[in-house]
Every structure is written in structure tokens, then in C-alpha cells.
MITIBA-818684 format. One record per residue (C-alpha): residue number from 0; residue in three letters; z negated, x negated, y negated. Coordinates in steps of 0.001 Angstrom, whole numbers. Example, Ala and Ser with C-alpha at 12.3 -4.5 7.8 and 13.67 -1.06 7.14 Angstrom:
BEGIN
> 0;ALA;-7800;-12300;4500
> 1;SER;-7140;-13670;1060
END
This chain:
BEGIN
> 0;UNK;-116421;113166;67589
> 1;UNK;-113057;112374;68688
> 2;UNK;-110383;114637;70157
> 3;UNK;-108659;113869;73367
> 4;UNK;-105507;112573;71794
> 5;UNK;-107534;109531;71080
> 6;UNK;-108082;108534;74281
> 7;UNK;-106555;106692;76702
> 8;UNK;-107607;108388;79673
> 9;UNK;-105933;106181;82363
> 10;UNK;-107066;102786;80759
> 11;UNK;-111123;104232;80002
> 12;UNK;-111752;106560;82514
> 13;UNK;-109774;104311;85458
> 14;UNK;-107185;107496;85989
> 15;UNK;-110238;110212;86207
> 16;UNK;-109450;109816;89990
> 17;UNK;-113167;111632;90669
> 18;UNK;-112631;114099;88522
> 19;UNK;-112114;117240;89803
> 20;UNK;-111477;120956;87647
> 21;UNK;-112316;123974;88956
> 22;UNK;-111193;127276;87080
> 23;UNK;-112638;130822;86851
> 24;UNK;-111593;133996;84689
> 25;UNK;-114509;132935;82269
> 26;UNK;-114627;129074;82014
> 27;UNK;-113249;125979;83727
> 28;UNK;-115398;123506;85294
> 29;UNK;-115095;119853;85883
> 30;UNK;-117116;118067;88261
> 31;UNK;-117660;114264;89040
> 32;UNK;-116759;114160;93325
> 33;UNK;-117367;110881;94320
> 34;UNK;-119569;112177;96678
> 35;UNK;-121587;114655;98210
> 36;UNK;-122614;116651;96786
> 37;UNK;-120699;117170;93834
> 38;UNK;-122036;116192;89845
> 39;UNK;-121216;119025;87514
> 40;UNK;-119938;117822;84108
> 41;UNK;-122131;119130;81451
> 42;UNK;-120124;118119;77896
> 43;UNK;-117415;119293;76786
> 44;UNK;-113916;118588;78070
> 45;UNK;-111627;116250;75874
> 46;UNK;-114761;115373;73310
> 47;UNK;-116085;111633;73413
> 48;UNK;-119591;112452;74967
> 49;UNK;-117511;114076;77681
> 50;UNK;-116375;110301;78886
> 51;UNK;-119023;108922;78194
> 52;UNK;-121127;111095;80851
> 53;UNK;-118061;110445;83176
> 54;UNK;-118540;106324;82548
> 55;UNK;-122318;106981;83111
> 56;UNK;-122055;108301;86235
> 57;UNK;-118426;105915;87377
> 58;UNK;-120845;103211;86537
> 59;UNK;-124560;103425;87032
> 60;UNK;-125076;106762;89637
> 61;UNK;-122737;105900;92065
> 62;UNK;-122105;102846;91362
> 63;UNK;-121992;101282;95201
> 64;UNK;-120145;104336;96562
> 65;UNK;-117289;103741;93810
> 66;UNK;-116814;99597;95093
> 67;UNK;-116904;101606;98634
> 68;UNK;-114667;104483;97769
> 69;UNK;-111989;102363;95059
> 70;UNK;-110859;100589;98642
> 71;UNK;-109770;103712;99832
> 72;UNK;-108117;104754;96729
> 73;UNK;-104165;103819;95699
> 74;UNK;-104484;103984;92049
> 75;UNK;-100371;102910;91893
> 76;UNK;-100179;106640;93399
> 77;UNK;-102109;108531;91091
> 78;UNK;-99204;107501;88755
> 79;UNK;-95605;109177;88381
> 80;UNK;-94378;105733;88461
> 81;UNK;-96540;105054;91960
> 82;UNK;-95799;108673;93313
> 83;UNK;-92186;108042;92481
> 84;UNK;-91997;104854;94858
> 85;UNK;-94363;106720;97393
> 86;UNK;-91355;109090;97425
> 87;UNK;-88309;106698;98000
> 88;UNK;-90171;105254;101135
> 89;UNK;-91044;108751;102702
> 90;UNK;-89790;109774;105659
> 91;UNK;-88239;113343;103992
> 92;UNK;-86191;110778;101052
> 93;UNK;-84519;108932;104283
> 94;UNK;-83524;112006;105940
> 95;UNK;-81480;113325;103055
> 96;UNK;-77802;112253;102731
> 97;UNK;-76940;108877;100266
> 98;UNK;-75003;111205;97847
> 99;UNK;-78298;113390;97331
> 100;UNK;-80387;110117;97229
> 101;UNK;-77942;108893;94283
> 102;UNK;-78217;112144;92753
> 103;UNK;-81948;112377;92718
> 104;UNK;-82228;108409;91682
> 105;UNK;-79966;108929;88824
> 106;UNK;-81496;111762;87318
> 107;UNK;-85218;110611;88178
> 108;UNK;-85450;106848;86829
> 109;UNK;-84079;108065;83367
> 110;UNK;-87834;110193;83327
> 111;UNK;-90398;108198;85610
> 112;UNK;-89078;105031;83322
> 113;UNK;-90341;106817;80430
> 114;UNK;-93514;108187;81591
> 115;UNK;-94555;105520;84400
> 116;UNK;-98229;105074;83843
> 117;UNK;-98547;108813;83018
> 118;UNK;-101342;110941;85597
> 119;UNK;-99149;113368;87566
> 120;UNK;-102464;115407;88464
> 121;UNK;-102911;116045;84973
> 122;UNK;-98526;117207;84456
> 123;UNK;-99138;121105;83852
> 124;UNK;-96286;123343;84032
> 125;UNK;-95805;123166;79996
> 126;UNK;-95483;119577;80045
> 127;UNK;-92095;120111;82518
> 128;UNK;-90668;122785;80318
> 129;UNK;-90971;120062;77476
> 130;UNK;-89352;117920;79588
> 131;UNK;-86444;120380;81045
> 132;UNK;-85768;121185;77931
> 133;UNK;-85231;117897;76241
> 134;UNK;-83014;117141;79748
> 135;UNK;-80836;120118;78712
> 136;UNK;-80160;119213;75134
> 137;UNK;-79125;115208;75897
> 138;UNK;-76811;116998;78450
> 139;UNK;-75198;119708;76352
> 140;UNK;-74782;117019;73583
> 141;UNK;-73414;114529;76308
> 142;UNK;-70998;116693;78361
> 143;UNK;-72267;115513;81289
> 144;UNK;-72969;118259;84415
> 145;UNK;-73115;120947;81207
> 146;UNK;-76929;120903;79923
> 147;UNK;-78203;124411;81700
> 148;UNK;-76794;123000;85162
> 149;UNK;-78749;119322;84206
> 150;UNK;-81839;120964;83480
> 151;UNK;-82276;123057;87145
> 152;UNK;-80965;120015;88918
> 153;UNK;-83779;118434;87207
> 154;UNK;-86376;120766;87861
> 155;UNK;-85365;121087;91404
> 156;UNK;-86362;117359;91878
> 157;UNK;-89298;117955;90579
> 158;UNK;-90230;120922;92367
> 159;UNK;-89080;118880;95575
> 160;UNK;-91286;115822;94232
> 161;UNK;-94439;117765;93954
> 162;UNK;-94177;119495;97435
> 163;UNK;-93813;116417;99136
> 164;UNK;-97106;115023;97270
> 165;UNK;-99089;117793;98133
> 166;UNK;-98748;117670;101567
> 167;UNK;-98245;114298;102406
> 168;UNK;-100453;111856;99520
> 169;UNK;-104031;111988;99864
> 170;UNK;-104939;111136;97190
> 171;UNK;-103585;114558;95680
> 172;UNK;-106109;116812;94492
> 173;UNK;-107396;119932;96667
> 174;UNK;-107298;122440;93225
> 175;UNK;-103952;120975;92022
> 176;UNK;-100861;123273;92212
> 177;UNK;-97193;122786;91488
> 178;UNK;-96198;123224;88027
> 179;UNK;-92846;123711;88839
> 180;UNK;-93795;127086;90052
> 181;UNK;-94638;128327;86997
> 182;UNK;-91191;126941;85743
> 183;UNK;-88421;129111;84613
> 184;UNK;-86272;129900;87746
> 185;UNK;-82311;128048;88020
> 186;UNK;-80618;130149;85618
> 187;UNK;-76999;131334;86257
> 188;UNK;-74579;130958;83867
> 189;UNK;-74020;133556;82354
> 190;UNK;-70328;136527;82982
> 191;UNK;-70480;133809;86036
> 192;UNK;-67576;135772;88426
> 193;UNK;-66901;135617;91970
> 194;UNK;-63607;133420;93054
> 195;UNK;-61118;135982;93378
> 196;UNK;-58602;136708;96748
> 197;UNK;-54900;135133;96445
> 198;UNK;-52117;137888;96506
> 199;UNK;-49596;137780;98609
> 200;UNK;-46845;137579;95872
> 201;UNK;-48807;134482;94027
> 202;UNK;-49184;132483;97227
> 203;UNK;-45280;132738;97959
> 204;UNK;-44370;131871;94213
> 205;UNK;-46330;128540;94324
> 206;UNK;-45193;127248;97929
> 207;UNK;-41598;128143;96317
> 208;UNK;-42109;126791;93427
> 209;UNK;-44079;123273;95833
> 210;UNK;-41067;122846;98195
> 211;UNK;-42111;122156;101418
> 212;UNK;-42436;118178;102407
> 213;UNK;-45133;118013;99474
> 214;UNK;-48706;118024;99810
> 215;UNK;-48930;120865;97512
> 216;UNK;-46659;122497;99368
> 217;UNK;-48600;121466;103035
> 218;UNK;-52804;122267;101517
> 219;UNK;-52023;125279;100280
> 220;UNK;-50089;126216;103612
> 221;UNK;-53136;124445;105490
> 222;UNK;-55605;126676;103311
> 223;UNK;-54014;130215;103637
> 224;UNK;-53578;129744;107161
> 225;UNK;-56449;127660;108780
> 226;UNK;-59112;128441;105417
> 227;UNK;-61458;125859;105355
> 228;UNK;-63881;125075;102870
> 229;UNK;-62038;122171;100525
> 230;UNK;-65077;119814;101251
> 231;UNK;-63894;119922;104810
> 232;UNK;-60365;119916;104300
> 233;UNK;-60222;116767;103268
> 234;UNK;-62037;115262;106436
> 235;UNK;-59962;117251;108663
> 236;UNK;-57254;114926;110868
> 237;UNK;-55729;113848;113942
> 238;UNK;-59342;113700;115153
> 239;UNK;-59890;116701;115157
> 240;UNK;-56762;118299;117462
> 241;UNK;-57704;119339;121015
> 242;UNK;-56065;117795;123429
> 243;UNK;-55098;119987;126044
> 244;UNK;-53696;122455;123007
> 245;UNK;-52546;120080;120397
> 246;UNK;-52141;123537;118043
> 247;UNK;-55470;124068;118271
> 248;UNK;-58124;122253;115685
> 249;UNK;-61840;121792;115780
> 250;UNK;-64237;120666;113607
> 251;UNK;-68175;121123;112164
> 252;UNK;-68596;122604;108575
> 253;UNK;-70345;119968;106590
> 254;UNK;-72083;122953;104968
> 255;UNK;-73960;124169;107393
> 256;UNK;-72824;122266;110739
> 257;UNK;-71560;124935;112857
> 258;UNK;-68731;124204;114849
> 259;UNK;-65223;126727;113798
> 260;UNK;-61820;126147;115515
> 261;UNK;-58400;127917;115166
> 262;UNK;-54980;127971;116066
> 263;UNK;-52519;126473;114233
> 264;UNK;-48809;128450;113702
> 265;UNK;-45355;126610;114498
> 266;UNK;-44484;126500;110783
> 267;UNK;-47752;124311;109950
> 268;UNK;-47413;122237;112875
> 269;UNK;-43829;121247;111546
> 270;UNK;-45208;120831;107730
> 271;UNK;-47571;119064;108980
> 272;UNK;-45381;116212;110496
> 273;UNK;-42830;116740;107848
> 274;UNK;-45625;115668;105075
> 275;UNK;-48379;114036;106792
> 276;UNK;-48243;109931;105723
> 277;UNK;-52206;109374;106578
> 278;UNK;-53575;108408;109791
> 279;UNK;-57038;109424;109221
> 280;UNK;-56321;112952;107559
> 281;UNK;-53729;115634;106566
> 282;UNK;-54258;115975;102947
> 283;UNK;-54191;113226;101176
> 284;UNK;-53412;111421;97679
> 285;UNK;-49885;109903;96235
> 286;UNK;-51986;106472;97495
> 287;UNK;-51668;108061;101747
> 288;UNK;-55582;107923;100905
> 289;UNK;-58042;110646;101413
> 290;UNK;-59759;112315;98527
> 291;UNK;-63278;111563;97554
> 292;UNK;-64955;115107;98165
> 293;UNK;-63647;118354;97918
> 294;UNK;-64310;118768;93988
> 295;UNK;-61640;116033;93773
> 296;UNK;-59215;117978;95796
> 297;UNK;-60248;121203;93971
> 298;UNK;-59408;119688;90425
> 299;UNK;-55793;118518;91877
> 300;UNK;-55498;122079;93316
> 301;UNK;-56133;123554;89909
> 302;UNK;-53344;121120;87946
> 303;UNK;-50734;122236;91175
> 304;UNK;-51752;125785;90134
> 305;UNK;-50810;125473;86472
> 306;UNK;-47721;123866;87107
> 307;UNK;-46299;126612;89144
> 308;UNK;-46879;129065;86107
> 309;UNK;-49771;131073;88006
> 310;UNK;-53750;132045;86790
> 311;UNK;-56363;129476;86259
> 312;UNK;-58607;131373;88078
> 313;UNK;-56755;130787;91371
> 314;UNK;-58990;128398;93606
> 315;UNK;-59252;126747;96490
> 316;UNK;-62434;128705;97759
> 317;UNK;-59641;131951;97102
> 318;UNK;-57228;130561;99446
> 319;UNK;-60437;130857;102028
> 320;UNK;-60936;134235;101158
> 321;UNK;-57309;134661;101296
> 322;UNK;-57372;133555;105039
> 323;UNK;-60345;135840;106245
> 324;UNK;-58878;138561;104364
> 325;UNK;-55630;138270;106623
> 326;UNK;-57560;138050;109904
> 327;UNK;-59239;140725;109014
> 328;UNK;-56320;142989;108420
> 329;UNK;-54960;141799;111783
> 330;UNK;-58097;142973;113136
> 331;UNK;-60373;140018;113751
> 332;UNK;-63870;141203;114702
> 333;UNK;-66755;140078;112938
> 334;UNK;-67922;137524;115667
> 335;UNK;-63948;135771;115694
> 336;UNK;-64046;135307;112180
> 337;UNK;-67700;133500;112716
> 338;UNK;-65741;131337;115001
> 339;UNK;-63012;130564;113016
> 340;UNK;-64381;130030;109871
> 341;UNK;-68378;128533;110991
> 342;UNK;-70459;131684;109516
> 343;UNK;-73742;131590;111148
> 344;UNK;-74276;135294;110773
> 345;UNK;-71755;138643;110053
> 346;UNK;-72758;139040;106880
> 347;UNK;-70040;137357;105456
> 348;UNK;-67165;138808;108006
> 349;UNK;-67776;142070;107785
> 350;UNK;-67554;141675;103575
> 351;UNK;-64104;140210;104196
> 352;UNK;-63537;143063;106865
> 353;UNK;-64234;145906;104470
> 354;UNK;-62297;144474;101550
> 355;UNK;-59211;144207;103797
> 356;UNK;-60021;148183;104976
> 357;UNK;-60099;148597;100773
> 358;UNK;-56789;147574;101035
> 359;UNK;-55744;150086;103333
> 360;UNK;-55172;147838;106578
> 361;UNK;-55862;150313;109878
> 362;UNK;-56798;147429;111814
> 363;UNK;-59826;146700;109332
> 364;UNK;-61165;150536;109415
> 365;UNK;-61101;150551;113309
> 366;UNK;-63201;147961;113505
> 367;UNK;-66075;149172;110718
> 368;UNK;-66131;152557;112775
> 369;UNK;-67038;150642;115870
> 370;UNK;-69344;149039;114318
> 371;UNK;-70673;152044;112651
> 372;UNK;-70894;154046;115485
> 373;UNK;-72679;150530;117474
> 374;UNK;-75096;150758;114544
> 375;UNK;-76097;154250;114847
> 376;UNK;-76079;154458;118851
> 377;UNK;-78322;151543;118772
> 378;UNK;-80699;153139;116059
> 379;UNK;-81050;156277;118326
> 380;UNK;-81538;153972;121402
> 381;UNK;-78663;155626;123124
> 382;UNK;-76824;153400;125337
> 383;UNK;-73425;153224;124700
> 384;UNK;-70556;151609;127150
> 385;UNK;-67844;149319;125793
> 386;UNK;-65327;147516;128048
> 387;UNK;-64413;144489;127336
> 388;UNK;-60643;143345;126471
> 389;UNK;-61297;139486;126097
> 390;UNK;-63747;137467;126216
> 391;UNK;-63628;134284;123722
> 392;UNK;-67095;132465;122611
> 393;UNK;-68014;129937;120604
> 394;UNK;-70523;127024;120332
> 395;UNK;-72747;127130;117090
> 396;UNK;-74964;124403;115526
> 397;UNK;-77788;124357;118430
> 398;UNK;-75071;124688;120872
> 399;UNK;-75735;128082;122064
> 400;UNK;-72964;130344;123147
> 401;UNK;-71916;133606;121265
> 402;UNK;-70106;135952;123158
> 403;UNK;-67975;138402;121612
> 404;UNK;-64857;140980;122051
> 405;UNK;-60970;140447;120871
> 406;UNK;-61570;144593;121440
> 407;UNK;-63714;147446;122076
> 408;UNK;-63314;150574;123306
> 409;UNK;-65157;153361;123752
> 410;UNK;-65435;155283;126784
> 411;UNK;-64611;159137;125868
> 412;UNK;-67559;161323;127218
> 413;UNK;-64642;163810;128916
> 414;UNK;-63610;161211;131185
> 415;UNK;-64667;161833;134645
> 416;UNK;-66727;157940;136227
> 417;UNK;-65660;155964;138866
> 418;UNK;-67750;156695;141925
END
């Protein structure tokens, strides 16, 4: 008797593509499912009497449904190699953007190329830790993407992979599951800390020590004030003034697509026409050109940093928080600072609004009262009446409006109501 590592399962047994396993707490079965119904396998699985009961019954029981059946079947998908080209003329592969199709093509060929003719009905979820793993040593010995980051990029591909095949390839078996569920979740690196707030007293030292009429001096300026994300301060130009209020500036986080505008001070306006040499955006290179992505702006940002003497640690993403932070302390409600800096909900406003009350602004601690006090009114199902100051509102990503108050104020219960 020979043991299964002695056969060549895809080349004798034509890919096992009627073969199908079913498991209990006691014992796994296998069954040949041409047809209806069903042949229960009777040897062993993995032992040489095993295929040959499976090549009995491929070739002399059902022998004219197979020559029906085998025109119906795409063996080239039954294959990582086929399910891999399946997958790069699906409808989901077009719809993702060309630097996540470059992504996923440069980390995938490196793999399928390797194991082409391999069954990916048969890949169990030990077979892609093998595999994750080896990914995160050549990375960690290369440099490249750091080898823990490598690895869940990896296994997110293949997660992705799977999904698609199991609801869109026929061929895929009804009993097989997604081994990447049984996976190790994406790991976080580890002491991994949150980008910390600019102070007030390190943003003036580097726009001193940046004169103003560089580009330091103007994205840093840009940042504090407007506080984009850096992957959309670099797309961010002429195109994107209003018209009617040339201060003003619009545009769609690439993030998550929602649409944030602001107002731009007097002192920008004039750095920015002091400094500005590009026609298509603000920030720019030495070369008037604009930068790649934002993680090429981010790793100027970080040499600027250094040279004006200051922490590391100081980021771009910072100089966002930094931003918020301000409006906060001015009093920005929750639903202006989702329309100025494209938050979808007030989740992240109202963590920006309570760190500015932390740091003792009045403004801030007004607001998280009304709020409070909204909260519990609402919980009770008390109405409650609020005049409104100003109206302002903002179009989101499905281009519904969101209405929301510069102000609130409460109506004291003493006072006596108009008639």
C-alpha cells in the first residue's frame, strides 16, 4: 500500500472533480457525485485501493455521464493557476482601483507561479499558514513592506480570492469553506501608538524656523488650518476653489468619498500665491510637480520636521488632528466638523471635541453638555426645543443633505411662550 504522498492526485484521479467530503464529529466521508444519487466511497482515504475504486467508478459506472458531465466542467478552474485568471477577468477585480490591482498582482504571481497546477478545493487552512509564514520570513529578511505587514496583506488576498470563488465559480464545492477563516487574524504591531496632536509652541517653531515663501513653510500652514488627510492634499488645487467665494475650497476625500469644504484665512490665501509655482496643485515638489501619493509627501514632511530640531513623532495625520482640535475649541459642533473634514458619522468629532474640553477650552464643554442633555432627553422621550442660530448643511457621498446648528440653545422652562 502506498501513502498519499505518492500520488499525483491531479494527473490520476483527473483533479478528483467528483469527489465530494462530507465530515461528522465521528468520521469523514467521501462520496463519488457524478450523479444522482450519490456513490459512497468505501476504502480508505489517501491508500491506493482508495483510487482505484474512484478510477472504477470515473471509468466503468458512469462512464457516459462523465463524457456528458466533463463538457460542463472547467478543469483550468479547479486549479489556483485557473482560479487565479478566473479572478483577473471578474467583474469585482475591474471595479477595484489600478494601484490595488498592482498590489494584489505583485504579491499573487510570486505564489500562484509556484503552485499553478495545485487543487485549491483541497488548500486547508494549514496549508496558508505554511504559506503566510514563509511570505513573512522572505519579507523580514528582504526589508520590503516589514514581514508581519507582508504576511496580512497576503492573507487578505487570499481571503478576498476565496470569497469571490465561492460565490461566483461553479465549479466550487457545496462543503468547501474558506481557509482563510481559520487563519490567524492581521496582527498589529506591537506598542503601535496613536499619531499624537501638534502643540501650539512646536507648530510656530517650525513655520519660523520654514520662512514663509517655502513649501514647508505653505503645507504645514495648509495642514493646521484647512487639515486634510495628506493623500488628499496633494490633489487639492485651483480646481477645487469655488467660484463665487474664491476663499472657500471643496473637494471629495479619496478615503471614503464624502464631500468636506472650508474656508480659507487671509494669511493662507497670500502664502498661497506667494509659494504656489504649480498649476494643477498647491503642494508640490522642487520639480513644480505634484507628489506621487500622500506617503511621498508624508516622508518629505518627516525630513522638514527633523530639520527644524522638533520630535520624530510629529506627522502629517497630527497636523489633522491639530486642525479639528482648534475648531473644536472655537466651538465647532459635531456635524461642522463632519463637513469640514468628510467624517461620515460623529464619532470621530466628538473625540476631537472632548480632547479640546480636556484642555480646558469652554467652548468644547458647552457643546458636550448639549449634547449630553440631547442624549438623555431623547432616551426619556421627552421633547426638547432648540432654536436654531444658523443653518449650514452639507452634501455627503449619496448626496443627501445634513442639516445641522452653528448653535443651540435651550429654552429655560421659566420662560413664559409666545401665544
Amino acid at each position: 500500500m502506498s501513502n498519499s504522498n505518492s500520488i499525483n492526485w491531479f494527473e490520476m484521479c483527473e483533479s478528483l472533480a467528483f469527489l465530494k467530503r462530507q465530515v461528522t464529529p465521528k468520521k469523514t466521508y467521501y462520496y463519488f457525485r457524478l450523479a444522482k444519487p450519490q456513490i459512497k466511497m468505501h476504502e480508505p482515504y489517501g491508500t491506493q485501493s482508495f483510487y482505484e475504486e474512484y478510477q472504477s467508478l470515473l471509468n466503468n459506472l458512469q462512464k457516459q455521464q462523465v463524457q456528458e458531465t466533463v463538457k460542463n466542467v472547467d478543469y483550468n478552474i479547479l486549479t489556483l493557476g485557473g482560479l487565479y485568471s478566473a479572478f483577473l477577468k471578474s467583474e469585482f477585480y475591474e471595479s477595484l482601483s489600478e494601484s490595488t490591482k498592482k498590489a494584489k498582482i505583485s504579491r499573487f504571481e510570486p505564489i500562484v507561479k509556484d503552485n499553478e497546477n495545485v487543487l485549491w478545493t483541497q488548500i486547508n487552512h494549514h496549508a496558508i499558514n505554511d504559506k503566510l509564514e514563509a511570505v513573512r520570513i522572505k519579507a523580514s529578511e528582504t526589508g520590503t513592506s516589514g514581514g508581519r505587514n507582508q504576511r496580512d496583506k497576503v492573507r487578505n488576498d487570499f481571503n478576498s480570492l476565496f470569497k469571490w470563488a465561492i460565490k461566483y465559480v461553479p465549479e466550487c464545492p457545496d462543503d468547501f469553506y474558506n481557509p482563510c477563516d481559520k487563519t490567524e487574524k492581521i496582527q498589529k504591531k506591537k506598542h503601535q501608538k496613536m499619531q499624537r496632536t501638534w502643540k501650539q509652541a512646536e507648530l510656530d517653531a517650525f513655520l519660523d524656523f520654514h520662512k514663509s515663501g517655502t513649501m514647508q513653510h505653505l503645507s504645514v500652514l495648509f495642514l493646521s488650518e484647512i487639515g486634510t488627510a495628506s493623500c488628499d492634499l496633494v490633489k487639492i488645487g485651483k480646481h477645487n476653489l469655488v467660484e463665487d467665494t474664491p476663499d472657500q475650497i471643496v473637494y471629495h476625500r479619496q478615503k471614503s468619498g464624502v464631500r468636506a469644504n472650508q474656508r480659507m484665512s487671509q494669511r493662507l490665501l497670500n502664502e498661497i500665491a506667494k509659494t504656489n509655482k504649480c498649476e494643477q496643485v498647491f503642494i508640490h515638489t522642487k520639480k513644480k510637480q505634484a507628489f506621487s501619493n500622500g506617503k511621498s509627501y508624508a516622508t518629505s514632511l518627516r525630513k522638514w520636521v527633523l530639520q527644524a530640531g522638533l520630535d520624530s513623532k510629529l506627522t502629517a495625520h497630527g497636523l489633522r488632528r491639530y486642525a479639528a482640535v482648534t475648531a473644536a475649541k472655537f466651538g465647532a459642533t459635531e456635524y461642522e466638523l463632519m463637513q469640514m473634514f468628510g467624517w461620515t458619522t460623529t464619532d470621530e468629532p466628538v473625540r476631537y471635541i472632548r480632547e479640546a474640553k480636556n484642555l480646558g477650552f469652554i467652548g468644547s464643554s458647552k457643546i458636550l453638555e448639549l449634547k449630553a442633555k440631547k442624549e438623555a432627553n431623547k432616551a426619556e422621550k421627552e421633547p426638547v426645543e432648540y432654536k436654531e442660530l444658523e443653518k449650514l448643511s452639507t452634501k455627503i457621498k449619496l448626496g443627501n443633505n445634513i442639516n445641522h446648528l452653528s448653535g443651540i440653545v435651550v429654552r429655560s422652562p421659566d420662560l413664559p411662550r409666545k401665544k
